[in-house]
N, CA, C and O of each residue as an XYZ file, in Angstrom:
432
protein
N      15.560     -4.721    -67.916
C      16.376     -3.716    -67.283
C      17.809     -4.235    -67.216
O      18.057     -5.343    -66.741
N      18.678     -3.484    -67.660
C      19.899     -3.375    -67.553
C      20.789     -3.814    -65.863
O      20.319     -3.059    -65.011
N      21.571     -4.507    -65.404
C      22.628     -4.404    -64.648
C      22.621     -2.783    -63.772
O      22.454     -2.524    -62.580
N      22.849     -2.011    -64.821
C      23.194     -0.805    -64.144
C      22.155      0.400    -64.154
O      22.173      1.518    -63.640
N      21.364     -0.192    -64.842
C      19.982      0.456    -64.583
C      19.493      0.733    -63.473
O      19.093     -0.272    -62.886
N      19.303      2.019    -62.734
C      18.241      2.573    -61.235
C      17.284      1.814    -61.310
O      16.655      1.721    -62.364
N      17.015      1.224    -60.400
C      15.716      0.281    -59.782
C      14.918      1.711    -58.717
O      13.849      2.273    -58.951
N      15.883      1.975    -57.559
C      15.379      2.916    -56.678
C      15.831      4.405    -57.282
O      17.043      4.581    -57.162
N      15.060      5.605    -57.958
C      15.510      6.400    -58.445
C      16.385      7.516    -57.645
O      17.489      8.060    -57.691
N      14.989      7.505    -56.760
C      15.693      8.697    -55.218
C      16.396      8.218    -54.881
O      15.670      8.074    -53.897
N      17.634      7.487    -54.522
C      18.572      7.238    -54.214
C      19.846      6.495    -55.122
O      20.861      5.928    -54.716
N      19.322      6.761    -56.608
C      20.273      5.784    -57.857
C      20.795      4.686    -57.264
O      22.020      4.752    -57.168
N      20.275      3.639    -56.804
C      20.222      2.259    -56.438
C      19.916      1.274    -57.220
O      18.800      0.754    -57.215
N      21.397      0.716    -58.387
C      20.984     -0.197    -59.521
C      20.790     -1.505    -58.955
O      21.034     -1.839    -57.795
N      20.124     -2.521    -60.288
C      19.856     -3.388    -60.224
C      20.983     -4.494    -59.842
O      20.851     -5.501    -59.146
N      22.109     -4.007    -60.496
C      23.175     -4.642    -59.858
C      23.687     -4.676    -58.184
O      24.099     -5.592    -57.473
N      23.500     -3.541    -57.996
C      23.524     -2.934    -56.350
C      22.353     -3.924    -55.590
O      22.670     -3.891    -54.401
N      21.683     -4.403    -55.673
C      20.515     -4.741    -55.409
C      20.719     -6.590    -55.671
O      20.755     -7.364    -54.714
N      20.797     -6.901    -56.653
C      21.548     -8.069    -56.746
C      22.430     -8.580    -55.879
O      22.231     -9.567    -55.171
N      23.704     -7.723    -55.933
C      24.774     -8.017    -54.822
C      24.357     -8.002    -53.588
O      24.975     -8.797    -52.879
N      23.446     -7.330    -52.994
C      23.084     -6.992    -51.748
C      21.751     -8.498    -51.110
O      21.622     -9.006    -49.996
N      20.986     -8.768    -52.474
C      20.650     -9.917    -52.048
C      21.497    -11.152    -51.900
O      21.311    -12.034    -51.061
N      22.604    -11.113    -52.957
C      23.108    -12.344    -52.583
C      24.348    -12.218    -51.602
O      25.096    -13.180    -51.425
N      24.460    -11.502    -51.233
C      25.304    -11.650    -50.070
C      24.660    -11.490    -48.685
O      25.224    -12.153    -47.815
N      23.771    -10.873    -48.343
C      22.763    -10.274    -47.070
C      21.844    -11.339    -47.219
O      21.856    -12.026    -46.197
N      20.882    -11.848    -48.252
C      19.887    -12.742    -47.872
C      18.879    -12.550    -47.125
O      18.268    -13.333    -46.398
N      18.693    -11.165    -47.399
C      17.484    -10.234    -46.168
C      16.536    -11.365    -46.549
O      16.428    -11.903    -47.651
N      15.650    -11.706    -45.056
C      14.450    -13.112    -44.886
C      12.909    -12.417    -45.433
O      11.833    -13.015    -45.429
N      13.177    -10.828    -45.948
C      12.234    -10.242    -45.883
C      12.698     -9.174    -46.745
O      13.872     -8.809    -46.681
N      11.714     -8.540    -47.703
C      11.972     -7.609    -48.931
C      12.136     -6.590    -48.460
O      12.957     -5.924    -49.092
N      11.443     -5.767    -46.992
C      11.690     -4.604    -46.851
C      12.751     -4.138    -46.335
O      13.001     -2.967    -46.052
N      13.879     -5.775    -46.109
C      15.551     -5.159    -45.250
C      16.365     -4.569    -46.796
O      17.445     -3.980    -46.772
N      15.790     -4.795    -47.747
C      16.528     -4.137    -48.586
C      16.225     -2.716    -48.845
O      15.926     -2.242    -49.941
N      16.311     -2.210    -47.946
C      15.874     -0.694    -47.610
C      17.830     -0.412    -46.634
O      18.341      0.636    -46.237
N      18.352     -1.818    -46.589
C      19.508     -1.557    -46.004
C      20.900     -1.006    -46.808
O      22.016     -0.591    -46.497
N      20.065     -1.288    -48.122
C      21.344     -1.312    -49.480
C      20.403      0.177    -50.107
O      19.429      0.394    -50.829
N      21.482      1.014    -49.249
C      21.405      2.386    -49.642
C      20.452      3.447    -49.928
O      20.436      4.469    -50.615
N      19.393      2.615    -48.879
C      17.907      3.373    -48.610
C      17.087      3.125    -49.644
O      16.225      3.965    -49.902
N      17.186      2.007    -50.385
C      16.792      1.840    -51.535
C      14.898      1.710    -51.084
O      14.798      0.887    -50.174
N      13.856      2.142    -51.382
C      12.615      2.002    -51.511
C      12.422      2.761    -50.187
O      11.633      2.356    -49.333
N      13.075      3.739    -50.056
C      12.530      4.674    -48.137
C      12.268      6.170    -49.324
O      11.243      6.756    -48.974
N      12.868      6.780    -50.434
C      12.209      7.982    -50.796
C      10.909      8.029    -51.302
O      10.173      7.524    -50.454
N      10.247      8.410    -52.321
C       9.130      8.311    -52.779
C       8.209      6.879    -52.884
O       7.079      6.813    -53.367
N       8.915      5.861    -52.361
C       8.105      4.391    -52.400
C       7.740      3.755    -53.678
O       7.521      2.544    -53.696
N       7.648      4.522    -54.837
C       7.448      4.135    -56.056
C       8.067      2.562    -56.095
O       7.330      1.599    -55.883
N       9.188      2.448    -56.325
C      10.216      1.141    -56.174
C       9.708     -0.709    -55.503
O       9.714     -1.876    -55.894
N       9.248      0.285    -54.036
C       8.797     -0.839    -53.209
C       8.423     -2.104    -53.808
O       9.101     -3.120    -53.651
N       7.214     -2.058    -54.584
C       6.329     -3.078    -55.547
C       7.958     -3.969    -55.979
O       8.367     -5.044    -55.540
N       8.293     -3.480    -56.500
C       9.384     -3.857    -57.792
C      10.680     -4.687    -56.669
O      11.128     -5.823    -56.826
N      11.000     -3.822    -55.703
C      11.921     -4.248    -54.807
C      11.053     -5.785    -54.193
O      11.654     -6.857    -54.117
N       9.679     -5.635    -53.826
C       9.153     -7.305    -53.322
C       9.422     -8.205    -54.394
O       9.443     -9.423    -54.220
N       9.645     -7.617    -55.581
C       9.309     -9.142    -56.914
C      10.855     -9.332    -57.042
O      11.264    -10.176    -57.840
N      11.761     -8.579    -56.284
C      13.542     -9.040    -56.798
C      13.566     -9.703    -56.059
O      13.831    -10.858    -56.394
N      13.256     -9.361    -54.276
C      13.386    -10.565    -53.800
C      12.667    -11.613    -53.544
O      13.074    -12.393    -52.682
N      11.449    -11.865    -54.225
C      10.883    -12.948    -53.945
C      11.695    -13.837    -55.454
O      12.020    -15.020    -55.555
N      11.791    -12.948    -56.239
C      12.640    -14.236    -57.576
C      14.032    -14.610    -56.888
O      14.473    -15.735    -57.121
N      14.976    -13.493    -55.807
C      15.898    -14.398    -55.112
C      15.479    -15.161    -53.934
O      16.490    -15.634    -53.413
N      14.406    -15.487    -53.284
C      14.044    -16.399    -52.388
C      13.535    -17.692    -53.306
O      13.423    -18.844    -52.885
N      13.291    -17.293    -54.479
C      13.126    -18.746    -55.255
C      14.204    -19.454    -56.248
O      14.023    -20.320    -57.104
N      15.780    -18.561    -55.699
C      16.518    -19.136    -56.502
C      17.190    -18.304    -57.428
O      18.414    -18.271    -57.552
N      16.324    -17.584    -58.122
C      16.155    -16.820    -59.711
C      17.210    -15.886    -59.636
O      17.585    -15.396    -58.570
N      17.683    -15.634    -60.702
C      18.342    -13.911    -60.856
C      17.086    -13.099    -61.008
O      16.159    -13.195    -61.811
N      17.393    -11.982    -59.665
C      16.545    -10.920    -59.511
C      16.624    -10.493    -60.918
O      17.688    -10.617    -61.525
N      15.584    -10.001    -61.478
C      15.384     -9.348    -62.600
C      13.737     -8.407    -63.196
O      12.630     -8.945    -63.169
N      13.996     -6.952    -63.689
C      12.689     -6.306    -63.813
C      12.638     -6.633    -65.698
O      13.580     -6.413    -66.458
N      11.682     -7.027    -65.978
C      11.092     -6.874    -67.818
C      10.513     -5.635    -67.922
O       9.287     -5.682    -67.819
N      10.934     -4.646    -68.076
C      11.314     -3.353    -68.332
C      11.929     -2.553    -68.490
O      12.869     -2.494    -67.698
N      11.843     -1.317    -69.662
C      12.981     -0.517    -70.432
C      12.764      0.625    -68.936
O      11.782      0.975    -68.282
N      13.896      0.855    -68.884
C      14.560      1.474    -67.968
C      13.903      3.223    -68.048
O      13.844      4.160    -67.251
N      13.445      2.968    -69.623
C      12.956      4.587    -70.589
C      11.011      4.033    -69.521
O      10.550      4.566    -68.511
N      10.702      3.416    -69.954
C       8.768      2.915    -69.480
C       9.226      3.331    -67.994
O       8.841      4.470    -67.726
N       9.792      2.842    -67.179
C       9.857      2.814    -65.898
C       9.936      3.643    -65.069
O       9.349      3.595    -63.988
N      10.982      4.903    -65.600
C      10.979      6.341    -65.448
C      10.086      6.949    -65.811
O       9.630      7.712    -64.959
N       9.573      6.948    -66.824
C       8.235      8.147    -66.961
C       7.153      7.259    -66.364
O       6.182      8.016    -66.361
N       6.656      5.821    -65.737
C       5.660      5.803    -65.253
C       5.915      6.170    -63.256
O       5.058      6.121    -62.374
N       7.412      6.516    -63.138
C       7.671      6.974    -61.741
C       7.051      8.413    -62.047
O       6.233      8.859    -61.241
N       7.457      9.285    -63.358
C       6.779     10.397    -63.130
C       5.156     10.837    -63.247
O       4.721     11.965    -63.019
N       4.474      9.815    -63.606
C       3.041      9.677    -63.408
C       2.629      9.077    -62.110
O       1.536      9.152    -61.550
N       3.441      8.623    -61.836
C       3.029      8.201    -60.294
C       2.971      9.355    -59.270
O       2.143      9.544    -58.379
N       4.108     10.116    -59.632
C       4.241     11.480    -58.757
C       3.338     12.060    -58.557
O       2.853     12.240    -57.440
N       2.757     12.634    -59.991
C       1.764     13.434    -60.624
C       0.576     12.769    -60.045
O       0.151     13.398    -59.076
N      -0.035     11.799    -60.299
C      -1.099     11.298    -59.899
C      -1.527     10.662    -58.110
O      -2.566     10.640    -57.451
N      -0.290     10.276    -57.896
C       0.234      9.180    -56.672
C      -0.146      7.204    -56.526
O       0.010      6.363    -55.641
N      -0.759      7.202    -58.106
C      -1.230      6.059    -58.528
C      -0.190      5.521    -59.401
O       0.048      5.981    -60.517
N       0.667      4.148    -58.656
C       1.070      3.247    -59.966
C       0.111      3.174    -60.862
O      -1.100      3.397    -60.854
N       1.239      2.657    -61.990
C       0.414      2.285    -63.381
C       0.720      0.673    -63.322
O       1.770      0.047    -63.177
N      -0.784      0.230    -63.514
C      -0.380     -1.381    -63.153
C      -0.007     -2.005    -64.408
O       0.557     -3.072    -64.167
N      -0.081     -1.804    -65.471
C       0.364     -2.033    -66.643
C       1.833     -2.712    -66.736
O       2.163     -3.818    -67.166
N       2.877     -1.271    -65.976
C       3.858     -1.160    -65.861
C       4.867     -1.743    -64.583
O       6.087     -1.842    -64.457
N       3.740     -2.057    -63.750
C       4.031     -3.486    -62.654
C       3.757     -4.450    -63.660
O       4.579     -4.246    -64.553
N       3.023     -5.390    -63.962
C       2.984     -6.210    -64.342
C       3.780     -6.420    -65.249
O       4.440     -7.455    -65.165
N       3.995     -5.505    -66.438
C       5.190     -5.489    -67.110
C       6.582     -6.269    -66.772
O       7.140     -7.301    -67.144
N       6.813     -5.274    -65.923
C       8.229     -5.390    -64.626
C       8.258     -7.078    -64.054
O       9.256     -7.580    -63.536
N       6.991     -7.780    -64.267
C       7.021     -9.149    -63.605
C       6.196     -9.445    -62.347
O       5.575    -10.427    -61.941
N       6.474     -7.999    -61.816
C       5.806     -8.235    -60.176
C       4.763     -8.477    -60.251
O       4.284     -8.393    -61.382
N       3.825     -8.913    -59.086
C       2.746     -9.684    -58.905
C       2.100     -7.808    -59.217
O       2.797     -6.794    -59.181
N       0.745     -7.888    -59.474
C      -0.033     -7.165    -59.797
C      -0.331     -6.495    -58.033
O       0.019     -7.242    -57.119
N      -0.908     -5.237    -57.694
C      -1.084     -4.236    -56.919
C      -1.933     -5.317    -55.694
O      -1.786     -5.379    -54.473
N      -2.869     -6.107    -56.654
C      -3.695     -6.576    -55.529
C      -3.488     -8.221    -55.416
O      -4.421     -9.025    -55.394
N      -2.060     -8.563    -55.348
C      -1.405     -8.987    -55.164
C      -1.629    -10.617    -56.022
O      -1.309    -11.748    -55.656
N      -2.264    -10.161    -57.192
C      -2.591    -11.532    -58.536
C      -0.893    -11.202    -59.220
O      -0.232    -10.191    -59.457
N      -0.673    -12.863    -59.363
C       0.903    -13.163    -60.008
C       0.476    -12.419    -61.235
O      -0.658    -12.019    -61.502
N       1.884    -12.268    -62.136
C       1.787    -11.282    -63.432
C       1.012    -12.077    -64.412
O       0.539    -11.392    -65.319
N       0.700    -13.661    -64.478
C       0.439    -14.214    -65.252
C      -0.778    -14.239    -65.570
O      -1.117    -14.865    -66.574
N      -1.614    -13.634    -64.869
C      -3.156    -13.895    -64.218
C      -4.087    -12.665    -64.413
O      -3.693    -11.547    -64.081
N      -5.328    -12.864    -64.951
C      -5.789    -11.547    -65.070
C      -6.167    -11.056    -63.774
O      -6.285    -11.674    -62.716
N      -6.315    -10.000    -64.001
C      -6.813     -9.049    -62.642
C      -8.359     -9.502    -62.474
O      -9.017     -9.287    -63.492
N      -9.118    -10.120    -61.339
C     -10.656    -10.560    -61.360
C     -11.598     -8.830    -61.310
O     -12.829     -8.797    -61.315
């Protein structure tokens, strides 16, 4: 994902926005980034994705999602449709898997 790529859609909250906001705020906890422009309070889709930015900035890392910005959007609109992430497309993204196995790891 791009810099300026939407992370939070309902509220067009880029990755850059989100970046800056961790490294200057240092929220001790993933869900204060709900402070940088309501980011993960509309449809929740995001949330997942918003815990794995900041747990890669609590370890240092540049926040970052491994995903086309094109996959990420149409699996927000199957999520709608259904109300089920696609775990495919978490894991993709990096984040730890739904039931909370790192991306590296199969699902038991």
């Amino acid at each position: 994902m791009d810099p300026d790529d939407h992370v939070c859609l309902c509220f067009r909250v880029s990755l850059r926005k989100i970046r800056t906001f961790l490294a200057v705020e240092n929220p001790p906890v993933a869900s204060l980034i709900s402070e940088c422009l309501s980011a993960g309070t509309g449809c929740h889709w995001c949330v997942p994705f918003l815990e794995h930015l900041h747990a890669q900035h609590a370890r240092g890392e540049s926040p970052d999602l491994n995903v086309s910005p094109q996959r990420y959007a149409e699996a927000r609109l199957k999520f709608h449709e259904s109300g089920a992430r696609d775990e495919k497309v978490v894991r993709e993204a990096g984040a730890p898997s739904l039931d909370g196995a790192p991306p590296d790891e199969p699902r038991p």
